[in-house]
Structures are given as C-alpha cells and as structure tokens.
N, C-alpha and C positions, 0 to 999 in steps of 0.2 A: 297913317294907314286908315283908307274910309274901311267900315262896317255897311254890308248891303244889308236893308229888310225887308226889300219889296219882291221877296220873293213869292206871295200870292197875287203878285200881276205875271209876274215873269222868272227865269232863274236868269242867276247872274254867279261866276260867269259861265260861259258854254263849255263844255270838257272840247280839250284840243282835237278830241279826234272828232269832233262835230264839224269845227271851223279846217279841220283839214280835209276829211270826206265832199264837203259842199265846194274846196277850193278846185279840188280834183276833178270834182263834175264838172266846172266849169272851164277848167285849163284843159282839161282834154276827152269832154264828150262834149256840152254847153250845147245841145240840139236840142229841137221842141219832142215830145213822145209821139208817137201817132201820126205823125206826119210826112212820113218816107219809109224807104224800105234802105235805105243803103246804111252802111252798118257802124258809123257812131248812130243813127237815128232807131237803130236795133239794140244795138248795144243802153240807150237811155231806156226803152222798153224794160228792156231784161233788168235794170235797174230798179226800177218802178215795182215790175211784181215780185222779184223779187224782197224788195222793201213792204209791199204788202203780205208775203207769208212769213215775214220775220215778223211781225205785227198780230197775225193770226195765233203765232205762237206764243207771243206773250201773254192775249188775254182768249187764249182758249177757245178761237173761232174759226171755223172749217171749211170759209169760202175765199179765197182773199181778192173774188171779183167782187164781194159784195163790202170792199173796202174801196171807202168815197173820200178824196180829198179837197178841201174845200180851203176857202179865203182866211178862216178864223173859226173859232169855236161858235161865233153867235148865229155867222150862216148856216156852220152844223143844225145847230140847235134850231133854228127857227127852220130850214129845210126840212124836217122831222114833224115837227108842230103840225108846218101847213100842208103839208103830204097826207099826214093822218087826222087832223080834227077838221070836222066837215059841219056845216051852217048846222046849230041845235045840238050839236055831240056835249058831252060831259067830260072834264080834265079831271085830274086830283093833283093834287102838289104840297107842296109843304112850304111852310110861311118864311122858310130865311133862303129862299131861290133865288139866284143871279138876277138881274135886268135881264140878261139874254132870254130869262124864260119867261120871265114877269111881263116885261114890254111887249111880247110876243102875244101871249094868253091876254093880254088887254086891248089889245087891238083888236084879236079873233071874237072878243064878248061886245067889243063894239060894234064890230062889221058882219059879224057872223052869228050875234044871237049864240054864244056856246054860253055853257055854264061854268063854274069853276069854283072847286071845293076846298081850300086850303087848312092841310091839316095841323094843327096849332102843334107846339113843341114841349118841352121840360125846360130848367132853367139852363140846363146844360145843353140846350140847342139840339137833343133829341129825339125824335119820332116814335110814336109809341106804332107799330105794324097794326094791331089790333083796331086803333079808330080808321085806318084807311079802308080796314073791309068792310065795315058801317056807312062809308060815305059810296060804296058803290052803288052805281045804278044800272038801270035798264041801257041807258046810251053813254057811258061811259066809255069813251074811246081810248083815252090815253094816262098814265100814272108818271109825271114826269117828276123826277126829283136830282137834286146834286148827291153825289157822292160824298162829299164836305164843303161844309158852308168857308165863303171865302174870308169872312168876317170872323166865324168862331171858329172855325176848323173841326169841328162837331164832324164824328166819319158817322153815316145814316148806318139804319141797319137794313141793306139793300138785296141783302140774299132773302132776307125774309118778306119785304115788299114786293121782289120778283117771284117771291113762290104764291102771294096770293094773285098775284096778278095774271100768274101763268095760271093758277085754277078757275079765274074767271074769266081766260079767254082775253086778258087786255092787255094793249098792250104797252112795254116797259123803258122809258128812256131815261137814259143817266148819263147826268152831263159830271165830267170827271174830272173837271180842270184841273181840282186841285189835290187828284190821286192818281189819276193815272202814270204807270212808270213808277212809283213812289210808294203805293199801297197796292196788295195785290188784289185784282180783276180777273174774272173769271167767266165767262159770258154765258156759259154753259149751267153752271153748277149756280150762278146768281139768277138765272132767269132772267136774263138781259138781250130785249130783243133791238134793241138801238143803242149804243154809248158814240157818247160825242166826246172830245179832247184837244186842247189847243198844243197846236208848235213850239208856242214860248217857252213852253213847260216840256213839252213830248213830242206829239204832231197834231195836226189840224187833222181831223177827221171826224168821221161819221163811217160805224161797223153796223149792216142792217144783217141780222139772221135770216136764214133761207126763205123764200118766200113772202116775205114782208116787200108789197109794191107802196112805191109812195106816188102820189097824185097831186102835186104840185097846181095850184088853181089859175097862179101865173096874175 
C-alpha cells in the first residue's frame, strides 16, 4: 500500500464525485461557454455560474461575476499584483510567501522601481499584525500574504491584517492555496478584497470584491 504526502502540491486522490461531475461535462455537454447560443453551449453557461455562486457561498462573496477563472494559482496571483502595484507603489508581505508572490514582487522592484517591506515572523512562522501597520506608507498599494505557509503550515492571522488594511484604505490579497476548502474563509468578515486558490487543492481562481478594477500593463 503506497502512503501520499504531497499533499501541499496537490490532493491525491480526487473524491469520486470530482472525476465523475467533470466525466459528465464531457460525455454529454463538452462545448466551449460563451460561444453559441444553442443549448448544450447554454446549458455549459448555466454550469459555469452557477459553479461560481456555489463558490460565493462558501467564502462569503456577493458577486459571482466578480469570480475569475484562470490557468493556476500563480496567474491568479501575479494577475492581482500586476493590476494593482503601479511603477513606485509600496507592497508588504511576509517573509515565508510562495514563489508565486515572491517572483512576482521581484520582477515589479526590478522593472518598476516598487518598494517592498517584508514583515519578519516568530519561530513558529507567525506574523505579529501589529509590525505590519508600522511598515505602512504613503504609497503603499497592496498587503499580500498566504493564508499558510506551504513549508510550515503556519495558518496567518488574516482577519486581523485585513482589518488594518481595510482601515488604511489598502488593499488585501490572500493567496489560499493551502486553506481554502479546508480552513474556513470568509471574505467579508476577514477583509479580503482579493483571494486566489488553485484547482489541485479546490479551484483556480481569483474572487475580486465589488469595485476593485484591475489594470493589467500588458
């Protein structure tokens, strides 16, 4: 009998009714969304959103146009980034962040002159909330942090980084990879104006709260 561990890349295996829902779509709707009007290509529509208000419901979000499906959690995440931090903006983040946020924020301070504040930990890989409102500034645009590190599994304490974050106007992205589904999320009540989350684990997305436009530089 093998033993699986790599369940912070992926879950393994898929509950049956995963691999039998997706066999379904394919054996008997299998059309692109958006692309017709005749009605398997209606009936994958109706699929879709409603797959996005099941979604809404789980983590407490009350647009489900304003749910984005994308390739992987990294295009989430860096589609977020480069939408919001603009040449000279301020980041804050926390020192055990994915590559996906890291590689990101490194490229922006190369190509874009941004700044970026990384706030140090405890031995147990937790964030004190308090040093992140001392590292705010005048141009601080964005507070991006994981939900739990994929290395320690450290859960942040994210309800409280999103309340100062909503008091200063900034704004809040949480990349969830390795909670969402799993730990309970809450978009509303955490002050979370962006959360990202991969498929492996849940789905690939990105949930923007009302209002928030992203500007993409291309």
């Amino acid at each position: 009998m093998s033993i699986y561990l790599d369940n912070a890349a992926t879950s393994y295996p898929k509950p049956d009714l995963v691999a039998d829902s997706v066999y379904h779509f394919m054996k008997h709707i299998g059309v692109s969304v958006g692309r017709g009007s005749y009605s398997r290509a209606q009936k994958a529509g109706e699929t879709v959103y409603e797959t996005r208000k099941l979604l809404c419901q789980l983590f407490n979000h009350s647009n489900p146009e304003h749910v984005v499906f994308t390739s992987n959690v990294t295009e989430a995440i860096n589609l977020a980034i480069r939408g919001i931090v603009t040449p000279g903006g301020h980041v804050i983040t926390s020192s055990v962040e994915h590559n996906a946020v890291w590689r990101c924020l490194k490229m922006l301070e190369r190509d874009y002159n941004i700044q970026i504040s990384t706030v140090p930990c405890d031995r147990s890989g937790t964030t004190d909330p308090e040093i992140i409102e001392c590292m705010i500034r005048p141009n601080t645009q964005l507070i991006v942090f994981n939900h739990a590190s994929n290395v320690l599994g450290t859960i942040q304490p994210i309800r409280q980084i999103g309340t100062i974050a909503r008091r200063h106007n900034i704004l809040f992205l949480v990349d969830s990879a390795q909670t969402a589904g799993a730990y309970p999320i809450d978009m509303q009540a955490d002050c979370i104006d962006i959360l990202a989350l991969p498929v492996t684990k849940v789905y690939w997305g990105l949930w923007v709260q009302e209002g928030l436009l992203l500007n993409p530089r291309g």
